[in-house]
N, C-alpha and C positions, 0 to 999 in steps of 0.2 A: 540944383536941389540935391543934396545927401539924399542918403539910401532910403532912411528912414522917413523923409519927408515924401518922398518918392511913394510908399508904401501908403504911409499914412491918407493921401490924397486921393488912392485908386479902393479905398475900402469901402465896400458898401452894406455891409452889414455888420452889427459889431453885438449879435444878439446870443453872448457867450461867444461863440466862435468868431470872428474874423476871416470875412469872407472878403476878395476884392474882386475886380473883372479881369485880375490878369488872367490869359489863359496859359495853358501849356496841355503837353501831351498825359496818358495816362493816369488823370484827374488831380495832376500836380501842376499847380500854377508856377512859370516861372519867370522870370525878371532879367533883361540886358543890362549890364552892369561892364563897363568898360570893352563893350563888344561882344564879353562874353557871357553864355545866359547860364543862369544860374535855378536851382530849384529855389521858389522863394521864400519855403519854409527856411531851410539855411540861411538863406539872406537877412531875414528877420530875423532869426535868434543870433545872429553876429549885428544884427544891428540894436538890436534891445537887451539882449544877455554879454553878447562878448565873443572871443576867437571859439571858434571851433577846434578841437583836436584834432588829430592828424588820423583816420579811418576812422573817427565817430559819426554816428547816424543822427540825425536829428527825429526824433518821434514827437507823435500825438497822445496826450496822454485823453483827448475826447474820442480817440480813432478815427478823426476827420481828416483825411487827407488833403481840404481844400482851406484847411484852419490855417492860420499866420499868428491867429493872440499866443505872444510869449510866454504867456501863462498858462499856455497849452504844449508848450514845447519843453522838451528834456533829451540829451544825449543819451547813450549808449549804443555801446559796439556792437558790431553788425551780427553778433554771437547771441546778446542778449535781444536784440531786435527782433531775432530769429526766434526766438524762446519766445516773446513778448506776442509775435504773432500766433503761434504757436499755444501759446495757452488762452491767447482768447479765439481758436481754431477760424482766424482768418485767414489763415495762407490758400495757394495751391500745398499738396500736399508731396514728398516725395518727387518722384524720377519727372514727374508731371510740369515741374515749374520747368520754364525756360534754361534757366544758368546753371541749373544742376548738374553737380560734378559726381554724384552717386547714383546709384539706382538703388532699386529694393532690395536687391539678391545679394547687391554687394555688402548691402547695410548687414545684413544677414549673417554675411563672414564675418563682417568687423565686430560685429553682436558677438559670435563665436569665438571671435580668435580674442576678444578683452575677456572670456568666460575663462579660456586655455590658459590665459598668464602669462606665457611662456614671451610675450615678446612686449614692450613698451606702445605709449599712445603716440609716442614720436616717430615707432618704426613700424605702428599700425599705417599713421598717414602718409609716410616712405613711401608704402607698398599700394597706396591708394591716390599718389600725387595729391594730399589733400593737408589742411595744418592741422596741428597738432591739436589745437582747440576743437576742430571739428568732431574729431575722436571723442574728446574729453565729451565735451557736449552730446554726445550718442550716449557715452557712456551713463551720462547720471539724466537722459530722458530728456532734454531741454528742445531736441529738434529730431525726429523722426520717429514720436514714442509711435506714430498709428504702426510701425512695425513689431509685428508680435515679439515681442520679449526685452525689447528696449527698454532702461527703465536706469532707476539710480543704483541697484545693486547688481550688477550685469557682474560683479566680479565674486561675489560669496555663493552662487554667483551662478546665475544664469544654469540652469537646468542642472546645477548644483555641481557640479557642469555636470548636464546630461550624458555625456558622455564620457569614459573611463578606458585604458589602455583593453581591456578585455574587450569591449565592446567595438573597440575601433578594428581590434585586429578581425574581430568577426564581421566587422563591416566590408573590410577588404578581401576576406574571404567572400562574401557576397560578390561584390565588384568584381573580382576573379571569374565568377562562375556566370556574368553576364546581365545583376540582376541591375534595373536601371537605380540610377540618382533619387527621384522621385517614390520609388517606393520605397527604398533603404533608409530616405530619411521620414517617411511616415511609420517605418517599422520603431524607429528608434528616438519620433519626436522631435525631430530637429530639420530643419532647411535643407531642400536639397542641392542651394550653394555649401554647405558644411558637408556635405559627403561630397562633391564633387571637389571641393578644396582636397580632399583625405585623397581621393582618387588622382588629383595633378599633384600630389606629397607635398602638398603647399601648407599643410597643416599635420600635425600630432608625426610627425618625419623619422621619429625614433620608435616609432612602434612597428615591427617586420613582423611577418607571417612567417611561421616554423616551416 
């Protein structure tokens, strides 16, 4: 039997969604297919639409995870997937998901350091082992807006940028004299990952105390 026959035969319900008895883990059904198992929403949309791209997602446009109608199915990269989850607020959120390569505090700096300008979204993700899309993606709001200040204009730009050579060199004057992370940046509005950036010179590096 072909794939598609295979499929066809295990459906048992076909009431808009496309349900079958296959199972699999994590409320995605999946399918053996030359030994190896496969998610079966993929399988279906390469058996009723055609190849897949090479890192594209397959999604529900019903937000059914156990759907197979190909009529239900569309690609997009795992960038826009993320957005896709994200704007209909299904995700886990943040540091909280499993495979998360960020946390909050970090998103915070990266918030901060696309405000400062001073370095690219290529050599944000350098300093964060992470790609370059991911950056961009914070940048214009698409995945991590519940972080306060995330958003599509983070560059005209984010606390306009709330902070200014005057106010950093007073920042480090603070830091100097003992006061913490946490309150410096409730003094000034901002994360107390961005003052503790200022504090390891990881950020605004040209600004010295007389």
């Amino acid at each position: 039997m072909t794939v598609k026959q295979r499929i066809e035969s295990h459906i048992i319900s076909r009431n808009g969604c496309w349900i079958t008895d296959y199972k699999g883990g994590c409320s995605r059904p999946k399918i053996i297919i030359n030994g190896k198992s496969y998610q079966l929403a993929r399988a279906a949309y390469e058996a009723y639409k055609g190849a897949i791209p090479e890192k594209m997602c397959v999604c529900h446009t019903c937000d059914n995870g156990l759907c197979i109608n190909p009529d239900h199915l569309f690609l997009a990269s795992q960038v826009d997937n993320i957005a896709d989850r994200q704007q209909k607020n299904r995700q886990a959120k943040g540091s909280v998901v499993g495979n998360a390569r960020l946390t909050e505090s970090q998103v915070e700096e990266i918030r901060d350091l696309l405000a400062e300008g001073k370095l690219t979204t290529r050599q944000i993700a350098e300093k964060f082992g992470v790609y370059a899309s991911v950056i961009s993606a914070i940048n214009t709001g698409k995945i991590w807006s519940h972080v306060e200040g995330i958003g599509a204009k983070i560059n005209t730009r984010r606390v306009n940028a709330k902070l200014d050579e005057t106010k950093v060199k007073d920042i480090k004057k603070l830091l100097s004299q003992g006061m913490s992370t946490s309150k410096i940046g409730k003094l000034y509005g901002v994360g107390k990952s961005t003052i503790a950036a200022i504090y390891q010179n990881k950020t605004w590096t040209h600004v010295n105390l007389d």
